[in-house]
N, C-alpha and C positions, 0 to 999 in steps of 0.2 A: 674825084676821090681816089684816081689809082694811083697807085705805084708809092703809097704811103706805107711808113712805118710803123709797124702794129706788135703789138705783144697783148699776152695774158696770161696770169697763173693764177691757180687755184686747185680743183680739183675736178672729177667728172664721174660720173656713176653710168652704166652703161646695162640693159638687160636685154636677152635677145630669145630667141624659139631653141638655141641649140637646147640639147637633153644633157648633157654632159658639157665641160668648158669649150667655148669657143677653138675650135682647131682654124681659124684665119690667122690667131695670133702667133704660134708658132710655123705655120707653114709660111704664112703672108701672104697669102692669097692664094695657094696653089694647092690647095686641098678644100672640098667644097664644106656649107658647112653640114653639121650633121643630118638635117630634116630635107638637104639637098635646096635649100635654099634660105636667105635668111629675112627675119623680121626683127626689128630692135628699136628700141629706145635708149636714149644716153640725157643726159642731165647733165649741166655744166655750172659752176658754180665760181664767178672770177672774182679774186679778192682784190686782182689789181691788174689793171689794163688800159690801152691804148690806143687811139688808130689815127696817127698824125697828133693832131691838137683836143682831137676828142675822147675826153673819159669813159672808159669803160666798169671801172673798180666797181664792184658792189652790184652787179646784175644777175642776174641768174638765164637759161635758156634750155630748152628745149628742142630736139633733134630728131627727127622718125626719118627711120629709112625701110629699104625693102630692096634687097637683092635678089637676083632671078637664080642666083648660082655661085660660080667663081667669083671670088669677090674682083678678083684682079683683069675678070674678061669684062666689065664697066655695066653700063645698063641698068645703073641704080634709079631709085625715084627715092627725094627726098624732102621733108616738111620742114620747117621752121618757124619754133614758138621762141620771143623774144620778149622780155620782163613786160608788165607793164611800165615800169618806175624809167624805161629807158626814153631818152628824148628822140629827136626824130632825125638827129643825126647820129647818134646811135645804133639806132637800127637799120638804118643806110652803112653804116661799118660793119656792123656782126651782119649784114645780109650779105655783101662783098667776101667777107673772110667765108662762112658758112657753103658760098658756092665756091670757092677757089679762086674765086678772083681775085684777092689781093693777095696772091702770093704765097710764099713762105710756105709753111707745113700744111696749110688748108690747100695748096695746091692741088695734089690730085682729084679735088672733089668737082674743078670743073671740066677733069676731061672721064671720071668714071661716074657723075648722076645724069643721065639721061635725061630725067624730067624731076623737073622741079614744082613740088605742088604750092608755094609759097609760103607768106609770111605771115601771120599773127600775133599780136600781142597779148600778153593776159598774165593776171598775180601769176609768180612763180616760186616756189619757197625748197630750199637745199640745207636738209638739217641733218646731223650728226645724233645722233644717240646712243650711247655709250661707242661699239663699233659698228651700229646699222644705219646707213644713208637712207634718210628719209626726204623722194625727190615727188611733191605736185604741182599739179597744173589740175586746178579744180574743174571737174568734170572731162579731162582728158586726159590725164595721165595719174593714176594713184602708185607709186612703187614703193618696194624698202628692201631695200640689199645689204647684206652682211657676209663679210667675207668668212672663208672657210680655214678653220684652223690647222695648224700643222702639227706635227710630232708635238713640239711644242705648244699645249693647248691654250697655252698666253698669247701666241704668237700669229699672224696671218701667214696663209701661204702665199708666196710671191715668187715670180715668174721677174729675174732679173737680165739686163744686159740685153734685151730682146731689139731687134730691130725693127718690131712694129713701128706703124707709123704715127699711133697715138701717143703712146709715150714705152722708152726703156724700162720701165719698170710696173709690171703690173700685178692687182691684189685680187688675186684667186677668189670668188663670190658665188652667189645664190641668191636668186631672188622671195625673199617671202614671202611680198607679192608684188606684183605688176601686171597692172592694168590700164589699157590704151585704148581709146575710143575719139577720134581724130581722123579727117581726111575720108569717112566713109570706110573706115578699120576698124575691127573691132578684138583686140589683144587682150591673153591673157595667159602670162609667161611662171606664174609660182610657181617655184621651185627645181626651175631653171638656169639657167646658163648667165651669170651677170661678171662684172671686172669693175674697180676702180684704180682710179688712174690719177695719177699729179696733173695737173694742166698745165703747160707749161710751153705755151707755142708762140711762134713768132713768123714774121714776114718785114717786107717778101723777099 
């Protein structure tokens, strides 16, 4: 399966231990994060995707990571939960892209996660409600993040033009709650530090 042709778009919800917004996203790794290390979950949600001749559209996934520090000095450990509804070629592609090995914008994740705790299947459901992302993985993961309004109180604040690696353009949030118990972890981030993001990645 290497050296295939991969996309996906859709969108991602993401929640983590900082106290205040993530500072990786504007430094880019060169600023630690707030708690001096990080804990997070993200949620991914592709409405349309690819990896060579295999469909991806319409799965949903799961992400846990845990950084010791600098996001940028590597040394992560990361989980991966993948739909059940995906086939078993499938999750032979979203395990490839998820560690960086096929390339493209997932690249950096096979030379900064150290350890990798594997892979899982299980129902995964990514709902919108009014503006609050509602991302579970029953019995592992319960979230709901809604982003934080601006000046404009119709409006989300967004954080544009950024050279993060997840996407240029990101929606300012909060988690109302998140809750992670996975991997011999046991999280629990309300009222913290979260971001949503377009998804919108490719390789390799």
């Amino acid at each position: 399966m290497a050296d295939q042709s991969w996309a996906m778009k859709g969108e991602l919800v993401l929640s983590c231990n900082c106290t205040v917004f993530c500072p990786c996203v504007l430094s880019l790794g060169s600023h630690p994060p707030t708690e001096g290390y990080c804990q997070t979950w993200a949620g991914f949600r592709i409405d349309a995707g690819y990896f060579g001749e295999v469909d991806l559209s319409g799965l949903n996934l799961g992400l846990v990571m845990e950084i010791p520090g600098y996001m940028s000095r590597g040394n992560w450990t990361a989980g991966l939960f993948i739909d059940k509804r995906a086939s078993v070629y499938a999750v032979k592609a979203l395990t490839r892209i998820f560690t960086g090995k096929a390339g493209g914008t997932t690249s950096l994740l096979s030379i900064l996660v150290g350890k990798f705790l594997g892979v899982e299947q299980a129902p995964i459901t990514y709902e919108t409600r009014d503006r609050t992302r509602i991302f579970q993985i029953p019995k592992i993961i319960d979230g709901a993040v809604t982003p934080i309004s601006g000046k404009d109180r119709d409006k989300d604040t967004v954080i544009s033009n950024s050279e993060y690696w997840i996407a240029p353009e990101i929606i300012v949030a909060r988690s109302d709650k998140s809750k992670m118990r996975a991997f011999g972890r046991n999280w629990n981030f309300a009222g913290r530090s979260a971001e949503i993001c377009k998804l919108d990645w490719r390789g390799p």
